[in-house]
Every structure is written in C-alpha cells, then in structure tokens.
C-alpha positions in Angstrom: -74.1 -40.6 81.0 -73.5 -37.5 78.6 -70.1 -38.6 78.2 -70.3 -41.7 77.7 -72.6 -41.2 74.7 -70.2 -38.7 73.3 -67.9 -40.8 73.7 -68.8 -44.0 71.7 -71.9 -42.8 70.0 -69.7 -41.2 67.2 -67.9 -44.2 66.3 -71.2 -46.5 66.1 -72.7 -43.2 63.5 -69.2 -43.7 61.6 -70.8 -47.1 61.1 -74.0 -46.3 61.0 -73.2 -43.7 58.2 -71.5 -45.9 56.0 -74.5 -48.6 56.1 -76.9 -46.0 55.4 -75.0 -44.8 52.1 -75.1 -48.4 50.9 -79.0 -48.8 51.7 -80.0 -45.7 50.6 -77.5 -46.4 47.1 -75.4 -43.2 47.4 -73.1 -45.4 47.3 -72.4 -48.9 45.8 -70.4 -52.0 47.4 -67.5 -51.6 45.0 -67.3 -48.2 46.4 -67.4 -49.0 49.9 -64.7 -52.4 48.3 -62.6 -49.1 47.6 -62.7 -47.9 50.4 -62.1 -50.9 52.6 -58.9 -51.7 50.7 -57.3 -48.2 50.7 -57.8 -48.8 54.6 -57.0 -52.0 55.1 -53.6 -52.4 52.4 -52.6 -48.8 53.3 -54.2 -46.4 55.8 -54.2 -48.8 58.5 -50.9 -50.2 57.8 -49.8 -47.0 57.9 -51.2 -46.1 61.6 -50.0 -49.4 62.9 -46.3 -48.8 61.6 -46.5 -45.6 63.2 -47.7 -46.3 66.6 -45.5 -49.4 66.9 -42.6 -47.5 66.0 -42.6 -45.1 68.2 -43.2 -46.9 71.5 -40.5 -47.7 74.0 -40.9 -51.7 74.6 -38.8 -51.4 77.5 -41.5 -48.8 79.5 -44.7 -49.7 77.6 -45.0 -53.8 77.3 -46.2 -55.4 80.2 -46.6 -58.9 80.5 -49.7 -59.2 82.7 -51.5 -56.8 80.5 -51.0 -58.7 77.5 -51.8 -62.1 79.7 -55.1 -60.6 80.9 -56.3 -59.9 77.1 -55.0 -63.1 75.3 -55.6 -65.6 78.2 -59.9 -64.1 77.3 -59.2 -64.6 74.1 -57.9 -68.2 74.3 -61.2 -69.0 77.0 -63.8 -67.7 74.5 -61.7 -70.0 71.8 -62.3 -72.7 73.2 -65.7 -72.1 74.6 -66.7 -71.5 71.2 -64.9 -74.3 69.7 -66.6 -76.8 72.2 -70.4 -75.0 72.4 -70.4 -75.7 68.3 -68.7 -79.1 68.9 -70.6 -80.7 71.4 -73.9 -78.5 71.9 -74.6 -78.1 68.0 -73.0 -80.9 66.9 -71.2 -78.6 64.1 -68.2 -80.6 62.4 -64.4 -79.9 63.4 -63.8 -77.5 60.3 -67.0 -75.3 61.5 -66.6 -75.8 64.9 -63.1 -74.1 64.7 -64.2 -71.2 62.4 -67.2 -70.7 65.2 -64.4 -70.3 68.0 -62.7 -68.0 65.4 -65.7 -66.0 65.3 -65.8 -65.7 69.2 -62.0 -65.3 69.4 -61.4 -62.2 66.6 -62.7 -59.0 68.0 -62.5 -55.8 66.0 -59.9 -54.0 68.0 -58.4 -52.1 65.4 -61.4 -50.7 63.8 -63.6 -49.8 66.8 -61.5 -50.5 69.7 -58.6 -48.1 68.7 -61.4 -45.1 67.9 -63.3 -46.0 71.5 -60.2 -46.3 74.3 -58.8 -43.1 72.1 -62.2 -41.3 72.8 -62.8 -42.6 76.2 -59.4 -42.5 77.9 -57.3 -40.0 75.5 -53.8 -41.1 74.1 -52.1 -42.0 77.2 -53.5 -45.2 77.1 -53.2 -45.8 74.0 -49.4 -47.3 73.9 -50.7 -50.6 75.7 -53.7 -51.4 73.4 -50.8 -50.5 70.6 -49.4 -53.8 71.5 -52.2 -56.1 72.2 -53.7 -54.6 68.9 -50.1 -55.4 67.3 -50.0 -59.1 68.3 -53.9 -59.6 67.7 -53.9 -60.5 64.2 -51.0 -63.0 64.7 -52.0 -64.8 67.6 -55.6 -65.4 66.3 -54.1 -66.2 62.9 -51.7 -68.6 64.7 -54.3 -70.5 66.7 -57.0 -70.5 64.2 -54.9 -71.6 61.1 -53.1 -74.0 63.8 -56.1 -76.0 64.7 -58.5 -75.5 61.5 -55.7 -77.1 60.0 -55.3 -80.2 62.6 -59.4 -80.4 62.3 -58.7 -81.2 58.7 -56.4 -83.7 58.6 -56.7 -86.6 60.7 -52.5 -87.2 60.0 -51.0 -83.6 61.5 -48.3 -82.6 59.0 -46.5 -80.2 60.5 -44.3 -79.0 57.8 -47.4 -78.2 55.6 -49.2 -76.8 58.7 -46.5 -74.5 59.5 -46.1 -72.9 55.7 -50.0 -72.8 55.9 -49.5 -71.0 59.0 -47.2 -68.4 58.2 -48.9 -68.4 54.7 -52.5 -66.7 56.3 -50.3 -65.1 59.4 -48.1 -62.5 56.8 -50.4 -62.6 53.6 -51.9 -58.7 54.3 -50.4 -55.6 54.5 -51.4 -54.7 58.2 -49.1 -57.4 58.8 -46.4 -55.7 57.0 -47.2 -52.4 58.9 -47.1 -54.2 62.0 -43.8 -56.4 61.7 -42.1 -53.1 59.7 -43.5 -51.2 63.4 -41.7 -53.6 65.8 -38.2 -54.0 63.6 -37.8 -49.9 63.4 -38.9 -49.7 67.1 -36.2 -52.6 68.6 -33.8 -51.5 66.2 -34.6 -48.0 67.5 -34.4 -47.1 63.6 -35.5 -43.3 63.1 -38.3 -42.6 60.3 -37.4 -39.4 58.0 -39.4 -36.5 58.3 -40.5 -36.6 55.3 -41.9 -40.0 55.7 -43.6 -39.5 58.9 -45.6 -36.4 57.5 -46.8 -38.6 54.4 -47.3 -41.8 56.9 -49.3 -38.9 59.6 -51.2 -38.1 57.0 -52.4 -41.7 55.7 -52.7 -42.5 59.5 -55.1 -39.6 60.1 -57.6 -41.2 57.2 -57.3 -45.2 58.8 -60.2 -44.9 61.3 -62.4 -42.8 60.3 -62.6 -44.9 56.7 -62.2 -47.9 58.3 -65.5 -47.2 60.4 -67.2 -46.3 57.4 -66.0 -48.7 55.0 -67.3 -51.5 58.1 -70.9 -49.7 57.9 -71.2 -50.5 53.7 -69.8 -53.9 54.5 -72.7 -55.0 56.9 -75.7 -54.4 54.4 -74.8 -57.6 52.6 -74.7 -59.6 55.8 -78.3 -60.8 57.0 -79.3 -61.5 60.4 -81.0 -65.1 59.4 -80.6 -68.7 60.9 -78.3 -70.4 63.2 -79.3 -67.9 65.4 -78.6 -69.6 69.1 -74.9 -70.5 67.7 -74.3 -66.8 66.9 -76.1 -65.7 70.2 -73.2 -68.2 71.6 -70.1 -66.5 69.7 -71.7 -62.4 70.4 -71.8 -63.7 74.3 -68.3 -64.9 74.2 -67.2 -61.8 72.9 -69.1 -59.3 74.2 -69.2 -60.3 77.7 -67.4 -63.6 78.7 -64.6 -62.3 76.8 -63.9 -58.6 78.8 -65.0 -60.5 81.4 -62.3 -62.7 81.8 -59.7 -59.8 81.4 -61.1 -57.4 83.5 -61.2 -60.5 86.3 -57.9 -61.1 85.8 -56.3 -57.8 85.1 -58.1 -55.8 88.2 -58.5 -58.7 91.0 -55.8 -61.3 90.3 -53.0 -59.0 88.6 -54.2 -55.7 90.1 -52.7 -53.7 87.2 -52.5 -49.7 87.0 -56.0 -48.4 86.3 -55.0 -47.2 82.2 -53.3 -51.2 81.7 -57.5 -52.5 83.2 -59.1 -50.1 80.9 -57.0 -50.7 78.0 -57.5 -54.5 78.0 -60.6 -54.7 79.4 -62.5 -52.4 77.1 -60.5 -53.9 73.6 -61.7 -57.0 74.9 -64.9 -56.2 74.6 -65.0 -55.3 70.7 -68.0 -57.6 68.5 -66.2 -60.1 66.4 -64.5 -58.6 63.3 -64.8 -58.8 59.6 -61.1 -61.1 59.7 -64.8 -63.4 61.3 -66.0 -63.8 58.4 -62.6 -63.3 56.1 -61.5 -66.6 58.1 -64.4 -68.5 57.4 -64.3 -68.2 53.6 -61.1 -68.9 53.8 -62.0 -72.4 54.7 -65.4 -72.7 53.4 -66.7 -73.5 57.1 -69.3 -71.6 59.2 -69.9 -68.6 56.6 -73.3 -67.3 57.5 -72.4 -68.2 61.0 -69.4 -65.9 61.2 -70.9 -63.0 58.8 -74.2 -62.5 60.7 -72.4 -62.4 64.2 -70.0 -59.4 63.1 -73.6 -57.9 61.9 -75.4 -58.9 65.1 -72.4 -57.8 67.3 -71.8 -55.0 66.3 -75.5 -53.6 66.7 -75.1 -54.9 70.3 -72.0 -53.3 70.7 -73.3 -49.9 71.0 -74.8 -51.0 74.4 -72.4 -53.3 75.7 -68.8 -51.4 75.5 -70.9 -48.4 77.0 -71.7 -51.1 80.1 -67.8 -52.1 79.8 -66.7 -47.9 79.9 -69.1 -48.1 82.9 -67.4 -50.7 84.9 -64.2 -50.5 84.4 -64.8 -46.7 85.5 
C-alpha cells in the first residue's frame, strides 16, 4: 500500500499544488494561462516528438494493445452519447460533447507521470503510442459526429476540412506528427537539438500537472450532477474496464501491454473535455465540472486500477 501511495500520490500534490497557489492568490489565472501554454504549445510537444521518435514501430506497436484501449474508448462514446440522448433528453450537439467528455481521458498529463512512476520506462513505449493517436482519434470521432448532429444534410467536404481543421490546429499535434515522420523515416535528431528538446521535455509534466491544478479553481462542482456522475463512471471505471477485459482475458497480452492500456484508460476526462465543448458551445458546465469531479476521484480509482492489474 506504501507504494502505491508513493507512487501516485505525487502526481495528484502536483495538482493539488497548483490549485492551492491559485486559491490561496500566490498566483493568478494568467499566471497559471502562462504556464499552461508554455506546456501545452511547447514542453509537451517537445516530449511527444521525442518519445515518438525514438521508438522502433516495427518492435513496439501492437495491434491488440492499441484495440484494447480505443475499442473502451469508442464504448464509453457511445454510452455517453446515448445516456445524454435518451436518459436526459440532452439535444444531439450536447449529447455528443457529453460522449466527448466520457471519451477524452487525460493520458498525457497524468497518465504518462502515473504508468512512469508505477511501472518505470519500460512500459512506457506502448502508452507512447496510444497517447500519440489519442488526440486524433477523439478529435476525429468527436468533430465527425458533432458535426453530423448539426446538420441534418451531411456535407462531407465541409465535414472533412472541419475535421482536419480541430485534428492539426495545436502544437502537440505538430510534435506528434513531426515524432512519427522522423521515426518511419528513421531520420536522426542532431545532438544539439536533442539536448535543447531533453531539456524542454524534462519541464512538460511536471508543469503540465501544475498548470491542471490552477486550471480547476475556476471550474465549480454545481448542477447536472447525475449527467456528470454518468461521464466520471464511463471513464473512470467502464472505460479501463473494458480494456483490461479485453486486453488480459480475450487478447491475453504480455503483462507491461495490460498495464499500459489498462491504467491510461483509466485517466478522469481531460481539459481537451471542456476545450471541446466551447468549441461548440454545447455541454460547457457539463464537461468543465466532470474534469473537476474526476479528477478528485481519480486519486482513488487509478490506485484500485494499479491494484488490479497488479
């Protein structure tokens, strides 16, 4: 039990830090907005284009792995998308931000800094990957079908542009399509820019995590509170739950592959959440209160994850 506190109780202080220097005014939002770009437009970039670019596609992707993570994320989607539908009677535009909500977990900020703490590099490599084609395949299905639940005539030129339009418009992005051409092209990075790219890389997490903390005192936890008990279950639980399922007992993967999908699975919804929903006006409070909500519940339920998948 002492290790599994040391092992995620650090992060969720990170976070905890970085709230408290916003309450307690140490620190103001635009300083925590500072510090939330730097990460996001060039920190994590940074770490992403290094990681992908060094792994070895032909040893470390494995199709099962990646199936076992995204076929949860697709379930809790659509669980979402349906409970807000036809249990709440939510409209199609909130309905879809709602599944977002279920379907964007924050594996980049917390799950990278867990499985790292937990498991040690060696694992590593695969989340690398499902981390890597996260943003676009949530990107792809949310955008896809917000944009179909908006127009009862499908226009799939405009849909496509709009597509493409959210799926590249962000440097991690960049840092994550710059990772994959240098590693298939097996391009080599000068030394020089590897130490100055090791160096941003070092800074990601650790400001990311702190940067989340002074982003979560402006969310309140108020109202709609059985649909965002709905989207914290499908993430916290139905989601790693799905994986685990069918990465351990139908696909019987290697013991690092379960962990490593299993446990990013189980990451509270993301600030992309609630990026998403202002994006499309739909589900704002919804999506903002369950990265708040989750995340507090998080500190209990990836330690019950660690704790099953072993």
């Amino acid at each position: 039990m002492q290790d599994l506190v040391d092992v995620t109780l650090p992060v969720f202080l990170l976070i905890g830090a970085g709230y408290l220097s916003v309450r307690m005014r140490m620190l103001t939002e635009e300083n925590i907005r500072g510090l939330v770009l730097y990460a996001q437009s060039i920190a994590i970039p940074c770490l992403m284009f290094r990681a992908i670019s060094q792994l070895d596609f032909r040893s470390d992707f494995d199709s099962l792995h990646m199936l076992s993570f995204y076929a949860g994320s697709l379930c809790v989607f659509l669980l979402g998308l349906a409970g807000a539908r036809f249990i709440f009677n939510r409209s199609p535009e909130e309905s879809v931000a709602i599944g977002f909500a279920a379907l964007f977990g924050n594996t980049v900020l917390t799950g990278l800094a867990i499985i790292e703490r937990a498991y040690g590099g060696e694992t590593l490599d695969g989340t690398y990957l499902v981390v890597a084609c996260h943003t676009p395949f949530c990107y792809l299905v949310g955008i896809t079908t917000m944009e179909i639940a908006k127009s009862p005539t499908v226009q799939f030129a405009q849909t496509a542009r709009n597509v493409i339009r959210g799926m590249f418009h962000n440097a991690i992005m960049v840092g994550i399509a710059a990772g994959f051409i240098f590693s298939l092209l097996e391009l080599p990075v000068p030394t020089l820019a590897g130490g100055v790219l090791d160096m941003f890389r070092l800074t990601a997490l650790p400001v990311a995590l702190f940067g989340l903390g002074g982003i979560l005192v402006q969310y309140r936890p108020e109202g709609d509170l059985k649909v965002i008990a709905m989207v914290c279950a499908l993430s916290l639980f139905v989601h790693p739950m799905v994986t685990w399922l069918l990465s351990s007992r139908v696909f019987e993967l290697d013991s690092a592959l379960i962990r490593s999908a299993a446990i990013t699975a189980s990451m509270a919804p993301g600030i992309n959440a609630y990026i998403f929903a202002d994006m499309y006006g739909s589900a704002r409070r919804v999506a903002a209160t369950s990265v708040l909500v989750g995340t507090a519940i998080s500190i209990l339920s990836v330690s019950c994850w660690i704790l099953v998948v072993g």
